[in-house]
C-alpha positions in Angstrom: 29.9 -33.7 -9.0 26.4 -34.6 -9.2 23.9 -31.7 -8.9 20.4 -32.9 -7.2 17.3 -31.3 -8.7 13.9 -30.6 -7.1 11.1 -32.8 -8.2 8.7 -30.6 -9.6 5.1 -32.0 -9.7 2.1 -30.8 -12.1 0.5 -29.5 -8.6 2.8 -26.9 -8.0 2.3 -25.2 -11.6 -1.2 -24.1 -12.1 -2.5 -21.4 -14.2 -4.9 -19.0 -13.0 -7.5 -17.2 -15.0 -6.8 -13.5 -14.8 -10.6 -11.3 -14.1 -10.0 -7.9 -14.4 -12.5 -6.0 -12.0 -15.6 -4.3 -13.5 -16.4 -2.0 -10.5 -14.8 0.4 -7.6 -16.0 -2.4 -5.2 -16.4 -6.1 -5.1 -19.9 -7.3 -5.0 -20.9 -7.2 -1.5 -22.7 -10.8 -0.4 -26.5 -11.0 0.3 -25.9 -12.3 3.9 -23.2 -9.4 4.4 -25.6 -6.4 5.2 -24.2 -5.2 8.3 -20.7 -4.8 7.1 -22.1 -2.6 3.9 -24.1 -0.4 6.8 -21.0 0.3 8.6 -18.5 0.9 5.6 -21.3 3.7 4.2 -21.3 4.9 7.7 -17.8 5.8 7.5 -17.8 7.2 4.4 -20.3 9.5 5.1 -18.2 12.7 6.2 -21.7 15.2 6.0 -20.6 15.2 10.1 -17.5 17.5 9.5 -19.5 20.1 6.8 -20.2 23.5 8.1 -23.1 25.2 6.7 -22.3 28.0 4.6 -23.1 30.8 6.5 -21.1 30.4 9.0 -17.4 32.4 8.3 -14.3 30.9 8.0 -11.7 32.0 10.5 -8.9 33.3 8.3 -6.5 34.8 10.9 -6.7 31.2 12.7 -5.9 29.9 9.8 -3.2 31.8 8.6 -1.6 31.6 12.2 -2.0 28.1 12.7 0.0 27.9 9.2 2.3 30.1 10.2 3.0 28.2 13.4 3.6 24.9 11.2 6.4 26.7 9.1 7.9 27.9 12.2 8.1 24.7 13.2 9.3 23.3 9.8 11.6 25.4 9.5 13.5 25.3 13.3 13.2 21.6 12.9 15.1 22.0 9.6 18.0 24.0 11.3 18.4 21.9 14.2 19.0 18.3 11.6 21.5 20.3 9.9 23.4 21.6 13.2 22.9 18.0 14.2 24.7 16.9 11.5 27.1 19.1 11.0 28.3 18.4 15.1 28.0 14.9 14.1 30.6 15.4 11.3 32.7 17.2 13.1 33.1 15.0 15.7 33.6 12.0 13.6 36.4 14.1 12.4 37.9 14.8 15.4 37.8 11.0 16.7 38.8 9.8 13.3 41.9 11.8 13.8 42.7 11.1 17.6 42.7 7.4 16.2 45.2 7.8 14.1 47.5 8.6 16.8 47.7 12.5 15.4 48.4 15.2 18.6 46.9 18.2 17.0 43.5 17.1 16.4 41.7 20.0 18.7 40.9 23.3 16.9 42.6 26.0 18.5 40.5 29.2 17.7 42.2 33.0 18.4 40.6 35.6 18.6 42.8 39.0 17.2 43.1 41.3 19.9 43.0 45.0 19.2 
């Protein structure tokens, strides 16, 4: 058998010259001033300071954190009960397709 390969020109293989950068940023164009205005603009984040006299709410705070690992920590339980039914039931169908009769769990409860 014959095996066909591509024709590989000297266009497709070109080697380009590696730069490595010299700055944080490119250099910005001359004719580009608008752009560099609206990037500083967003950079700026004096708008969210507080001055320093004013007092940090620490029980806010604290509660707000608190609130969040409450959260956490019931959407924690509830993936793990998910999975677990989720288990359990692939358990139970993977034995009713098997043709098995005593798949269901019988629980008893000792009377006293």
């Amino acid at each position: 058998m014959k095996t066909e390969r591509p024709i590989i020109s000297d266009e497709e293989h070109v080697v380009l010259k590696f730069r490595p950068r010299t700055s944080a940023h490119p250099p910005a164009k001359r004719d580009s001033a608008a752009p560099v205005k609206a990037q500083s603009a967003a950079n700026d984040l004096s708008r969210y300071e507080r001055p320093r006299d004013e007092g940090d709410d620490f029980r806010h705070r604290m509660l707000a954190n608190l609130a969040a690992f409450a959260f956490t920590v019931a959407l924690t339980a509830i993936g793990i009960w998910l999975a677990v039914s989720i288990a359990d039931l692939r358990k139970t169908q993977d034995c009713v397709l098997m043709g098995r009769r005593d798949c269901a769990r019988i629980s008893v409860t000792p009377q006293g």
